[in-house]
N, C-alpha and C positions, 0 to 999 in steps of 0.2 A: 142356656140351660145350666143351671148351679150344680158343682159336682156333690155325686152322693158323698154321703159321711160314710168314710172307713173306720172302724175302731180299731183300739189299738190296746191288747193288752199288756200287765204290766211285767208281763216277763219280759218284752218286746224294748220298753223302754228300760230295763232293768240292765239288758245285755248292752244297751246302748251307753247307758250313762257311766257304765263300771268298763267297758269296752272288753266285755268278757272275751277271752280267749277262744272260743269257739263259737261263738253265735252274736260278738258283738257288730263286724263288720257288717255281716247279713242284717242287719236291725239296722244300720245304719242306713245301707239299702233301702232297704223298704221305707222307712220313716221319709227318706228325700224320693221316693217314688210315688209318696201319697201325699206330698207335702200339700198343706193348703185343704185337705180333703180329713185330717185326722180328729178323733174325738175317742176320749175315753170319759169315766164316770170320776167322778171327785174322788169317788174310793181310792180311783190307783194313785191319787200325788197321795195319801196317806200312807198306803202301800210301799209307797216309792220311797218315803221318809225312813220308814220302819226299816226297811232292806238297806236301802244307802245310810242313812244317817244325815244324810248329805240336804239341807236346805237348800241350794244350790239346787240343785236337781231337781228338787219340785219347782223353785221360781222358774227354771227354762221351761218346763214342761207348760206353762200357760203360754209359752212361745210356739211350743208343737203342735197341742192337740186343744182342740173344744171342750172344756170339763164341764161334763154335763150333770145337771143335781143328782143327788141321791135322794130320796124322797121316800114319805112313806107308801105312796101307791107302788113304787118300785122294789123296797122290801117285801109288798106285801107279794105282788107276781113272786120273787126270788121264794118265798115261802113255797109255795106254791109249785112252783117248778119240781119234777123229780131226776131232772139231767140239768148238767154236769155235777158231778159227786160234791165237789167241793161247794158249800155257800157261798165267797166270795166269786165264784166262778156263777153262781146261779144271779147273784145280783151282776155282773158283767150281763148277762145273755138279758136279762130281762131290762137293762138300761139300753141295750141295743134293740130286742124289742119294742117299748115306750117311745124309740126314736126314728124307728122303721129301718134301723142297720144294721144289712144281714151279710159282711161280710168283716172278719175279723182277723186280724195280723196277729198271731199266736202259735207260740209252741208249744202249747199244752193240746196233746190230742184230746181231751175231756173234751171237747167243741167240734168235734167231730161228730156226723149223724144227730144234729138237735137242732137240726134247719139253718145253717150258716155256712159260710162259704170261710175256711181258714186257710188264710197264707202263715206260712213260717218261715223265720230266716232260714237265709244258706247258711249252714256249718262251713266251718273253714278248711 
């Protein structure tokens, strides 16, 4: 039986790639605990570019995780959506929707109570 898809948002890969001070080991964590099982939306290597700067960063990240389209039936759910506050967090939830993956690696409590299951790294 094929493992479910975990997603993985971009704060998650963000704390990993910059090895943030408090929450980078915890990400690292998790990321080698879901290994093989990860997927996030095409948004977050855009995401990931803007924050890092770092091309690097995104070329690993098709190492990591399944980037999966961003499409417009998936903006359109994200419209649509009135949880979590942020839009880049509603197209998250509705790309995991479209892909039937309801359990999410994230520090943003926005993802909490809007039908998903969120892991967060350990802090240090």
């Amino acid at each position: 039986m094929p493992r479910r898809l975990v997603y993985v948002d971009v704060n998650v890969l963000y704390y990993f790639f910059t090895a943030h001070p408090q929450f980078g080991e915890g990400s690292r964590e998790l990321l080698k605990r879901h290994q093989g099982s990860l997927a996030t939306s095409a948004l977050s290597a855009w995401l990931l570019y803007v924050l890092t700067r770092r091309e690097e960063a995104v070329d690993a990240l098709r190492n990591i995780a399944v980037l999966l389209p961003l499409d417009a039936e998936i903006l359109a759910e994200a419209l649509h959506l009135e949880r979590p506050r942020e839009f880049e967090d509603r197209i998250h939830l509705a790309t995991m929707k479209s892909y039937g993956i309801d359990a999410i690696l994230s520090n943003d409590s926005d993802f909490d109570d809007v039908g998903v299951v969120r892991v967060a790294p350990r802090p240090r």
